[in-house]
C-alpha positions in Angstrom: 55.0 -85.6 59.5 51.7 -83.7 59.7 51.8 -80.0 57.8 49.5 -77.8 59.5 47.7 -75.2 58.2 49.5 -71.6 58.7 49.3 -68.0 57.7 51.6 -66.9 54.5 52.1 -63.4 53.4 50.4 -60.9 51.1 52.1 -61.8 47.6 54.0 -65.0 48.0 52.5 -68.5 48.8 53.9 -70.3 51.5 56.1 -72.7 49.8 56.2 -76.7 51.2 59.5 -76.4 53.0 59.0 -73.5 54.9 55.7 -74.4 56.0 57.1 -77.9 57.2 59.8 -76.2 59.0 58.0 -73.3 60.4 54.9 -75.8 61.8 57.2 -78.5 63.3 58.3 -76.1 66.1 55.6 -74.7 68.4 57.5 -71.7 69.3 58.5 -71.2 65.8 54.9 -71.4 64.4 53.5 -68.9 67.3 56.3 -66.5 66.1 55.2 -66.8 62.9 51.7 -66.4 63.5 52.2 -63.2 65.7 53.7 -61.7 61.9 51.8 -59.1 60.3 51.2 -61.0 56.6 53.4 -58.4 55.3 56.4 -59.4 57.9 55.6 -63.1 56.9 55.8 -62.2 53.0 58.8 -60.5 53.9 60.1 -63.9 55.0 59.1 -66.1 52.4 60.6 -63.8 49.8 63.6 -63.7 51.7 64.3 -67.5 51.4 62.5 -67.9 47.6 65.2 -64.9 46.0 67.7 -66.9 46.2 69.4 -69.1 43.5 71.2 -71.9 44.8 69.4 -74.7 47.2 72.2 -74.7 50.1 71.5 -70.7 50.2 67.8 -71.5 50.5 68.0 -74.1 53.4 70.5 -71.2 55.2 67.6 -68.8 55.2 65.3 -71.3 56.2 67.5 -72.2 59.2 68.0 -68.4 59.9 64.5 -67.8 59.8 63.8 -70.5 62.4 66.7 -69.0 64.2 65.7 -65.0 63.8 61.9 -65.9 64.8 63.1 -67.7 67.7 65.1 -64.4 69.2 62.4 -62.3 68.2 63.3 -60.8 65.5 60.0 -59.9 62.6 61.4 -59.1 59.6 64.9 -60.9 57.5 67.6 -59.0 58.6 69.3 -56.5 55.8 66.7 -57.1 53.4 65.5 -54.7 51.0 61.8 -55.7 51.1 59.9 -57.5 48.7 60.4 -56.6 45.0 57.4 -58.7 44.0 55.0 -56.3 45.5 52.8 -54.6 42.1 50.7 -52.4 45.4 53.3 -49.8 45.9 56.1 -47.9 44.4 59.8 -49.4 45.0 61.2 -47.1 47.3 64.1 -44.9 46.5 66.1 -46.8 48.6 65.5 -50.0 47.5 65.9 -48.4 43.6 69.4 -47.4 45.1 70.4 -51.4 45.9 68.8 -52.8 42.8 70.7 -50.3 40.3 73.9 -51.4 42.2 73.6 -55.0 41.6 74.8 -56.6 38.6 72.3 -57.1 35.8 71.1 -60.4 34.6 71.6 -61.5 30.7 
């Protein structure tokens, strides 16, 4: 399978799987393009938070599936935490202190 060249977001690279599965479906891959980079960042932190690989390849099959009913951004997601070019939002600061803290 060919990987071809696509667009990835403002903070994250665009990691191998997601680029295979986002270019190996034309609709997909225009949906994706159509992102703003921070929409598509969104995305690929999304489907790189998470621990456990079965998890991952569900947000990588409801990315596919979300892009392909329109939708631009992961649905109930916080935003990306990774972001050092602006302030965590109140909001966000409200989910993080809730969850449970890593040792």
């Amino acid at each position: 399978m060919t990987v071809t060249a696509i667009s990835g977001g403002t903070v994250h690279t665009l990691p191998l799987d997601i680029r295979k599965t986002v270019s190996s479906n034309k609709a997909v891959l225009a949906a994706w393009e159509d992102l703003t980079p921070l929409a598509r960042n969104e995305w690929i932190c999304w489907v790189i938070s998470v621990k456990k690989q079965e998890t991952r390849e569900g947000h990588i099959k409801g990315l596919v599936s979300r892009l392909k009913e329109g939708k631009r951004r992961p649905c109930c997601w916080i935003g990306c935490i990774h972001r050092k070019d602006k302030a965590i939002s109140p909001s966000v600061k409200a989910v993080l202190a809730r969850q449970p803290k890593k040792v």
